[in-house]
mmCIF file of the N, C-alpha and C atoms, coordinates in Angstrom:
data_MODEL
# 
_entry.id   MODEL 
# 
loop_
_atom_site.group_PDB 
_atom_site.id 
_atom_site.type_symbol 
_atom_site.label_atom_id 
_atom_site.label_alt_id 
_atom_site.label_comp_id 
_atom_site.label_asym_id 
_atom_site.label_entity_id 
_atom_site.label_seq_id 
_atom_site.pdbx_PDB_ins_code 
_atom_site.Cartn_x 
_atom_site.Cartn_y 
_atom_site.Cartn_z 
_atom_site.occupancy 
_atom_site.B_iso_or_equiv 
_atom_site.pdbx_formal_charge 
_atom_site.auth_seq_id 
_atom_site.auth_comp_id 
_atom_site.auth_asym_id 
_atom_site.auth_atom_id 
_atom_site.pdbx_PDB_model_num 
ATOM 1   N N  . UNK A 1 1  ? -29.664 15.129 26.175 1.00 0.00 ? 1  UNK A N  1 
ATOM 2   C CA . UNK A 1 1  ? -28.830 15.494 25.030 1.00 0.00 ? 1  UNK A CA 1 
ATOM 3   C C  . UNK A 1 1  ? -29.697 15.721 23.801 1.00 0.00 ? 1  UNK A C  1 
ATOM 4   N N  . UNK A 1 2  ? -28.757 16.407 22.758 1.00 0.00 ? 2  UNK A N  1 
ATOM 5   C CA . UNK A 1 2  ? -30.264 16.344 21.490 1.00 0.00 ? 2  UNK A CA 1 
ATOM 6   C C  . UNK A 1 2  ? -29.950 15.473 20.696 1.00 0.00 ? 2  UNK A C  1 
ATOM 7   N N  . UNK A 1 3  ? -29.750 14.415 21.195 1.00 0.00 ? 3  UNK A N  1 
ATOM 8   C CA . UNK A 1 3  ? -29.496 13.124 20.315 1.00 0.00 ? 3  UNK A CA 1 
ATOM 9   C C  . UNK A 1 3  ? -30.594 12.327 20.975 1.00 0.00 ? 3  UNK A C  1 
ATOM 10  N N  . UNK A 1 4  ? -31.560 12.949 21.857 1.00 0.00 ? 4  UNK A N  1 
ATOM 11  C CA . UNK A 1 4  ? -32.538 11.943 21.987 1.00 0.00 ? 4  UNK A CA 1 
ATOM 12  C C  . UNK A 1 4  ? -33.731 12.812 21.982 1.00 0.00 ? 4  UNK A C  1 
ATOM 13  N N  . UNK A 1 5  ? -33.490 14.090 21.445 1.00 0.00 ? 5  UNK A N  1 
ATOM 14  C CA . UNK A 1 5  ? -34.775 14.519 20.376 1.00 0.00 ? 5  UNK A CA 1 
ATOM 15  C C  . UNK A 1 5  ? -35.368 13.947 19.198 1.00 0.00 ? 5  UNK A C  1 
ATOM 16  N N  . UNK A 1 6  ? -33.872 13.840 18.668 1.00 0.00 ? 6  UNK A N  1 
ATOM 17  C CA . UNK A 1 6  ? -34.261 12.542 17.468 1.00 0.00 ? 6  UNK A CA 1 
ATOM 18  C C  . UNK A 1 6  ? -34.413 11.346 17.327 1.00 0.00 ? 6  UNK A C  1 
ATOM 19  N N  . UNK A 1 7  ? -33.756 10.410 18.281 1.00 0.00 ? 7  UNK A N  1 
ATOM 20  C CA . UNK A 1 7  ? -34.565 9.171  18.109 1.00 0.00 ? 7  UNK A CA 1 
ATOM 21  C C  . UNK A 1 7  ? -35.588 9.040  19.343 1.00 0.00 ? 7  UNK A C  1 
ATOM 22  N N  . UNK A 1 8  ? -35.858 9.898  20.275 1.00 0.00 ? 8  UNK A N  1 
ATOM 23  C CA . UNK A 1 8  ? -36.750 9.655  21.047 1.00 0.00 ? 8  UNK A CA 1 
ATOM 24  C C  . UNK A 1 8  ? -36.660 8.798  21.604 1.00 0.00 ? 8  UNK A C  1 
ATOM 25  N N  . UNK A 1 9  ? -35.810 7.974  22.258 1.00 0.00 ? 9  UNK A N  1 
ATOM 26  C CA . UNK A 1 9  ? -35.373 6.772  23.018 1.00 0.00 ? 9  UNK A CA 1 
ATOM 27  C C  . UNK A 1 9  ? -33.926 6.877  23.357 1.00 0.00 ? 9  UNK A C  1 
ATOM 28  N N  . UNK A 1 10 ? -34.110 6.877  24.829 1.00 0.00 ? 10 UNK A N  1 
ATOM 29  C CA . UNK A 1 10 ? -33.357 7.069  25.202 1.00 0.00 ? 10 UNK A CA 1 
ATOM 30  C C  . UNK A 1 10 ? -31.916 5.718  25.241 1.00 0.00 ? 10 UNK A C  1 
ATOM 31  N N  . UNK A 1 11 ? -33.048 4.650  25.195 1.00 0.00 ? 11 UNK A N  1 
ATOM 32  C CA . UNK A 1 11 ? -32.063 3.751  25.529 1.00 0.00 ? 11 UNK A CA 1 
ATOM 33  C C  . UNK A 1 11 ? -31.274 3.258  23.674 1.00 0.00 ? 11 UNK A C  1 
ATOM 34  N N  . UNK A 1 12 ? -32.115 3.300  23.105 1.00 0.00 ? 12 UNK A N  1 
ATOM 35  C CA . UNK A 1 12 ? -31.815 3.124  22.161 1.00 0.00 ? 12 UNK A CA 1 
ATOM 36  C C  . UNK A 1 12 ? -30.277 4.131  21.490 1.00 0.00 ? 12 UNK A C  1 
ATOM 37  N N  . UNK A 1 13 ? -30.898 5.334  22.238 1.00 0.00 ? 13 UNK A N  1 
ATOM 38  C CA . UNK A 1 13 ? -29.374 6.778  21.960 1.00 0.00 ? 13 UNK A CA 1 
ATOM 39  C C  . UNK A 1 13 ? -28.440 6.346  22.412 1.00 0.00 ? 13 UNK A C  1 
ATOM 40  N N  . UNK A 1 14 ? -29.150 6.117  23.379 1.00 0.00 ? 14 UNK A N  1 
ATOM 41  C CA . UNK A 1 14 ? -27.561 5.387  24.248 1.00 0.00 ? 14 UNK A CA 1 
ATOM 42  C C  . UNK A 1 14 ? -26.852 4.068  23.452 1.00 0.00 ? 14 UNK A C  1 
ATOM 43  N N  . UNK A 1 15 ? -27.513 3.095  23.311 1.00 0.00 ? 15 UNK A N  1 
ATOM 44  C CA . UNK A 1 15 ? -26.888 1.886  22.360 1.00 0.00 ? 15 UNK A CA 1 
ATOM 45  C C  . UNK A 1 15 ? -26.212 2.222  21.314 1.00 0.00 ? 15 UNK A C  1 
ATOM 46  N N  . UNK A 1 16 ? -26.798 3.366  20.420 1.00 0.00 ? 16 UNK A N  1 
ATOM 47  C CA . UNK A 1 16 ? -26.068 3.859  19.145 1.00 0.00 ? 16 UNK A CA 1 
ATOM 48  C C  . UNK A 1 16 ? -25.100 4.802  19.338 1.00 0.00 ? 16 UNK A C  1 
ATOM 49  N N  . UNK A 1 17 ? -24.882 5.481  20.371 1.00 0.00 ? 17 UNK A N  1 
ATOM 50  C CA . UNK A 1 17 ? -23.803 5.968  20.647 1.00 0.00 ? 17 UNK A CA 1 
ATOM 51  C C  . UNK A 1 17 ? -22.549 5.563  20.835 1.00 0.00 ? 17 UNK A C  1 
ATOM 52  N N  . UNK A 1 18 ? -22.859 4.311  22.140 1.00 0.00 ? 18 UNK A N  1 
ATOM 53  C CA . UNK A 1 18 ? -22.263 3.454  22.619 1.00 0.00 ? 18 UNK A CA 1 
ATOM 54  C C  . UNK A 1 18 ? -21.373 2.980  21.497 1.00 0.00 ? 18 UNK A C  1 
ATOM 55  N N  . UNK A 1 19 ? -22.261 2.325  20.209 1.00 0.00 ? 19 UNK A N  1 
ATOM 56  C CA . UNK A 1 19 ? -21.592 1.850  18.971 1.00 0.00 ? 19 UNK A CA 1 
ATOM 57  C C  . UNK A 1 19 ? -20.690 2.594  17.918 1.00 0.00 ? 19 UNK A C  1 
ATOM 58  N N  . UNK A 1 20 ? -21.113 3.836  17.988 1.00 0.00 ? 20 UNK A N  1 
ATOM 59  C CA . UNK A 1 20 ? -20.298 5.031  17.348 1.00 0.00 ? 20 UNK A CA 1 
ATOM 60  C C  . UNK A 1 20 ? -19.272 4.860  17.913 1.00 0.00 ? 20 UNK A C  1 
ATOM 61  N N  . UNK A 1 21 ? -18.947 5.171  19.147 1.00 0.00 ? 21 UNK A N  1 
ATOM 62  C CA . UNK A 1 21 ? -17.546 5.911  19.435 1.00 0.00 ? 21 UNK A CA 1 
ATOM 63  C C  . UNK A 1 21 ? -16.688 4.362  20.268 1.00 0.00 ? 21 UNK A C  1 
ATOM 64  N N  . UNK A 1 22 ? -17.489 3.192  20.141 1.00 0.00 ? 22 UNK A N  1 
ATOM 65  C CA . UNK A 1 22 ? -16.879 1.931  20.578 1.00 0.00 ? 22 UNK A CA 1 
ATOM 66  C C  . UNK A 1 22 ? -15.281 1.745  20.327 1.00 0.00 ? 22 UNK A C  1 
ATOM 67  N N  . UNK A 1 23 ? -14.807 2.571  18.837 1.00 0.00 ? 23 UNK A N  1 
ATOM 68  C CA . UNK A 1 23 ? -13.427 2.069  18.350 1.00 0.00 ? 23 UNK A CA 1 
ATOM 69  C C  . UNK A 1 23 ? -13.300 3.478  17.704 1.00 0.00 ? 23 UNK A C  1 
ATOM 70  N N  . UNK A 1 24 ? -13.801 4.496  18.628 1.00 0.00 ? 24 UNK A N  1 
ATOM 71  C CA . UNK A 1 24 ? -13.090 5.716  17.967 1.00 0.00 ? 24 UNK A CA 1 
ATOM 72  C C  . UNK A 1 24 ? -12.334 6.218  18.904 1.00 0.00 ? 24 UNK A C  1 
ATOM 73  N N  . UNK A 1 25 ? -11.168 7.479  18.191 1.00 0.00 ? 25 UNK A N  1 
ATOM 74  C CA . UNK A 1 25 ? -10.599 8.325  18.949 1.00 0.00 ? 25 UNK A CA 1 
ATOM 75  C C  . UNK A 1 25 ? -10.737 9.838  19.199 1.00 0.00 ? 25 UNK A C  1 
ATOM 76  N N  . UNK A 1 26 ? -10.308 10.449 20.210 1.00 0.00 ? 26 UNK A N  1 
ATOM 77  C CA . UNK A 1 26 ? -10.774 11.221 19.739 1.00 0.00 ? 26 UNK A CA 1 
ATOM 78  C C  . UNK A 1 26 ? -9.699  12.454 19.726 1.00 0.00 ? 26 UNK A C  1 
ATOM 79  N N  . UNK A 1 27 ? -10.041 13.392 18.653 1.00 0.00 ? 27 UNK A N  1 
ATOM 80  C CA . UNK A 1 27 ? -9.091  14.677 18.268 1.00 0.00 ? 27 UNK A CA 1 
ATOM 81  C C  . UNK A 1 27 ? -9.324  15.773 18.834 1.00 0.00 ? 27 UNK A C  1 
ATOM 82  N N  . UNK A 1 28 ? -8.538  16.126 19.651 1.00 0.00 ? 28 UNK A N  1 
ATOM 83  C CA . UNK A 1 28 ? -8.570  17.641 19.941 1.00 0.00 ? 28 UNK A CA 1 
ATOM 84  C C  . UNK A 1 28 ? -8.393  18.703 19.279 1.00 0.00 ? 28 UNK A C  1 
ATOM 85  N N  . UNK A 1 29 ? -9.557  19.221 19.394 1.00 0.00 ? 29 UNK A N  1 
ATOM 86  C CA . UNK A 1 29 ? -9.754  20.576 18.331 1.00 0.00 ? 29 UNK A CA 1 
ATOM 87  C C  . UNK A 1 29 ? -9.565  21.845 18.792 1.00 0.00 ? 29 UNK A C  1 
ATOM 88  N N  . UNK A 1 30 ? -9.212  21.865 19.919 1.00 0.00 ? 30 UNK A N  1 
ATOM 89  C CA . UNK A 1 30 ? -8.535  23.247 21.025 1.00 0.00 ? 30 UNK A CA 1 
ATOM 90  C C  . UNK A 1 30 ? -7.578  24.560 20.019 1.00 0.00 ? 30 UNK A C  1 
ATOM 91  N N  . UNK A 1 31 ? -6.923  23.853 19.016 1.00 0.00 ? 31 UNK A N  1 
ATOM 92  C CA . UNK A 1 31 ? -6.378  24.678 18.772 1.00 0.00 ? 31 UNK A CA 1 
ATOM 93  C C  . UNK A 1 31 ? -7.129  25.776 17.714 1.00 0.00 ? 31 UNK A C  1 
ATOM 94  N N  . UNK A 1 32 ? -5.598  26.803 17.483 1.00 0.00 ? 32 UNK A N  1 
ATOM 95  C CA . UNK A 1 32 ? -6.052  27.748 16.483 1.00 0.00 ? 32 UNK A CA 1 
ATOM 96  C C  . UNK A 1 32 ? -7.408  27.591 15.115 1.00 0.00 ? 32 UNK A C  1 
ATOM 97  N N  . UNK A 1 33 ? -7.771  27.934 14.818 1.00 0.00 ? 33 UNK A N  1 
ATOM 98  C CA . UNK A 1 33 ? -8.668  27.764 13.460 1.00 0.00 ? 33 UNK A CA 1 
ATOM 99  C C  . UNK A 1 33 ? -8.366  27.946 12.167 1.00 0.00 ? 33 UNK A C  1 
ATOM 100 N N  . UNK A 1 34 ? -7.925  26.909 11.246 1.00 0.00 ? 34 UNK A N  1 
ATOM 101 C CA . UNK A 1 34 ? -7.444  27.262 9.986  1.00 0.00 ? 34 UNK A CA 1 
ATOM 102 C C  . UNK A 1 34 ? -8.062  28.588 9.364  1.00 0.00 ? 34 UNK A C  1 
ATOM 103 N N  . UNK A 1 35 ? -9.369  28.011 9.302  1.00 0.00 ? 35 UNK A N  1 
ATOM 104 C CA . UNK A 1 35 ? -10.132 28.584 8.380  1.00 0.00 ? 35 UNK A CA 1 
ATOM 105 C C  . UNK A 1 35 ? -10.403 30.293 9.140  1.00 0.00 ? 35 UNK A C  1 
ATOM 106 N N  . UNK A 1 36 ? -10.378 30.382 10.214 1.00 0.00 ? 36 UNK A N  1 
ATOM 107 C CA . UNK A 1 36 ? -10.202 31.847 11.101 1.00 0.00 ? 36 UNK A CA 1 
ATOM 108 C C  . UNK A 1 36 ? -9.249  32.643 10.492 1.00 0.00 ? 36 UNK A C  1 
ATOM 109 N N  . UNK A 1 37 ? -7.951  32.120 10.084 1.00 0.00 ? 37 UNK A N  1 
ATOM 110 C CA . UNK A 1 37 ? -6.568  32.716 9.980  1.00 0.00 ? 37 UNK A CA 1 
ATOM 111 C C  . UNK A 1 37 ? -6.934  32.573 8.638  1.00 0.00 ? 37 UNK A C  1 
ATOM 112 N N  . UNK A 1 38 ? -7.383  32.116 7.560  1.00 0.00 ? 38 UNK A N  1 
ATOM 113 C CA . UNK A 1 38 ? -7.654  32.612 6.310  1.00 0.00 ? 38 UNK A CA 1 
ATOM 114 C C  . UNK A 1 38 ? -8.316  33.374 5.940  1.00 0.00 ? 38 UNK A C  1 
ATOM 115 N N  . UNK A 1 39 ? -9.976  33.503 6.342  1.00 0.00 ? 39 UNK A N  1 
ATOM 116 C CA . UNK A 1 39 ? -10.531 34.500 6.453  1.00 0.00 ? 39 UNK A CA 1 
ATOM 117 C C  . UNK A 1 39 ? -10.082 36.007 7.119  1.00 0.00 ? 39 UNK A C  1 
ATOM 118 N N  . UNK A 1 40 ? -8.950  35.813 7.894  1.00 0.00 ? 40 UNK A N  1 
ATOM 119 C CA . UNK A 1 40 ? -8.875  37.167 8.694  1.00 0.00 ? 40 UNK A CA 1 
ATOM 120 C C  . UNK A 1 40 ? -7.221  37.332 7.293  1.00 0.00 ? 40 UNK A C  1 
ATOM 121 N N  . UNK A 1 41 ? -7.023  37.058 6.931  1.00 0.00 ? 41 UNK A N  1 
ATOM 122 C CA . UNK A 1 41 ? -5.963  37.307 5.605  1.00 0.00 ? 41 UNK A CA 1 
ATOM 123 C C  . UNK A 1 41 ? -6.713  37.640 4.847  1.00 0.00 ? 41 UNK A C  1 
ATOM 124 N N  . UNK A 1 42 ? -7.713  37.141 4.457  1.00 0.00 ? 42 UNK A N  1 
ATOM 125 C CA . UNK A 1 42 ? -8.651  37.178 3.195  1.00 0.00 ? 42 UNK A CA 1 
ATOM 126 C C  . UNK A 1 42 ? -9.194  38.693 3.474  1.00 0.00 ? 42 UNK A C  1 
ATOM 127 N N  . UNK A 1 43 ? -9.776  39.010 4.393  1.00 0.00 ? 43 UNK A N  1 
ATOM 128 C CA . UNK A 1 43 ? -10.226 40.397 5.089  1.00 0.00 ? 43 UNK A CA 1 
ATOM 129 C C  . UNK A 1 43 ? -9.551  41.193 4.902  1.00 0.00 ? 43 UNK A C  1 
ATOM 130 N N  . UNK A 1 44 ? -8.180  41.361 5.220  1.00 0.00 ? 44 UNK A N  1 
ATOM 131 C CA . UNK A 1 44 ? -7.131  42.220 5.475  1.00 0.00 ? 44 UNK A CA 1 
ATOM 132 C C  . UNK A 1 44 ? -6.544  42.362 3.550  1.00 0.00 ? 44 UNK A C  1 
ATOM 133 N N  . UNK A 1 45 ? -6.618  41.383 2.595  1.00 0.00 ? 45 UNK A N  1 
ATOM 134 C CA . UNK A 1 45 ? -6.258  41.728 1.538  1.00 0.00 ? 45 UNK A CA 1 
ATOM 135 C C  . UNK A 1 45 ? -7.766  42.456 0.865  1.00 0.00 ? 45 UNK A C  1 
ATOM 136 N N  . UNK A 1 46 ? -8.523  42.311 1.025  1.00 0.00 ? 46 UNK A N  1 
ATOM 137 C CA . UNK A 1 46 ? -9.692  42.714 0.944  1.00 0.00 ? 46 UNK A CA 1 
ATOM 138 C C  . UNK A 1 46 ? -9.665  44.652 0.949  1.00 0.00 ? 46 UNK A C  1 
ATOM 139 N N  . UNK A 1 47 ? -9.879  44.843 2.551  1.00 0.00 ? 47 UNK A N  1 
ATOM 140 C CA . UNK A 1 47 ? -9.318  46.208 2.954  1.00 0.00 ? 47 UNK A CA 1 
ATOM 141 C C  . UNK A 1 47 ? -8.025  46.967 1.934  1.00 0.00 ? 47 UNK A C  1 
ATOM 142 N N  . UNK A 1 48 ? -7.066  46.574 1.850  1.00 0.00 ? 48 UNK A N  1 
ATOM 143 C CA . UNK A 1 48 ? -6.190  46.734 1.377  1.00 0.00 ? 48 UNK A CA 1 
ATOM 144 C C  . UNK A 1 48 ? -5.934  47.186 -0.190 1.00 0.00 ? 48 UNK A C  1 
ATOM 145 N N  . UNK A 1 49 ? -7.022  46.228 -0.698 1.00 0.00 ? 49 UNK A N  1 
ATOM 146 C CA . UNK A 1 49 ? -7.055  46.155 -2.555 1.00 0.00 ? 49 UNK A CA 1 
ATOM 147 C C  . UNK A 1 49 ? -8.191  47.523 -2.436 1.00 0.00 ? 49 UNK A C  1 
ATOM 148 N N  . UNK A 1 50 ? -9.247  48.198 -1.748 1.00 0.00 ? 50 UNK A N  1 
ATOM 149 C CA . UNK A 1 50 ? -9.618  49.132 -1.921 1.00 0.00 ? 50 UNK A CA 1 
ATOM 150 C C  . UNK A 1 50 ? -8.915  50.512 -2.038 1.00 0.00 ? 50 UNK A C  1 
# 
């Protein structure tokens, strides 16, 4: 993984990982893209005002 480019230890990546996500959840990000659907509005008023 490139989380053990940076600390270069593997076991150690692993321990701090381990501790990160110990009491997390996690969010699915599958969906649509806010920021996609603004920019593609933003575009289209863009085009438009010319």
């Amino acid at each position: 993984t490139r989380w053990n480019e940076i600390f270069h230890d593997q076991v150690l990546t692993a321990a701090l990982t381990d501790r990160l996500t110990h009491k997390s959840h996690v969010l699915n990000m599958n969906g649509p893209s806010f920021r996609m659907r603004e920019t593609e509005e933003w575009l289209k008023n863009e085009s438009t005002d010319d």
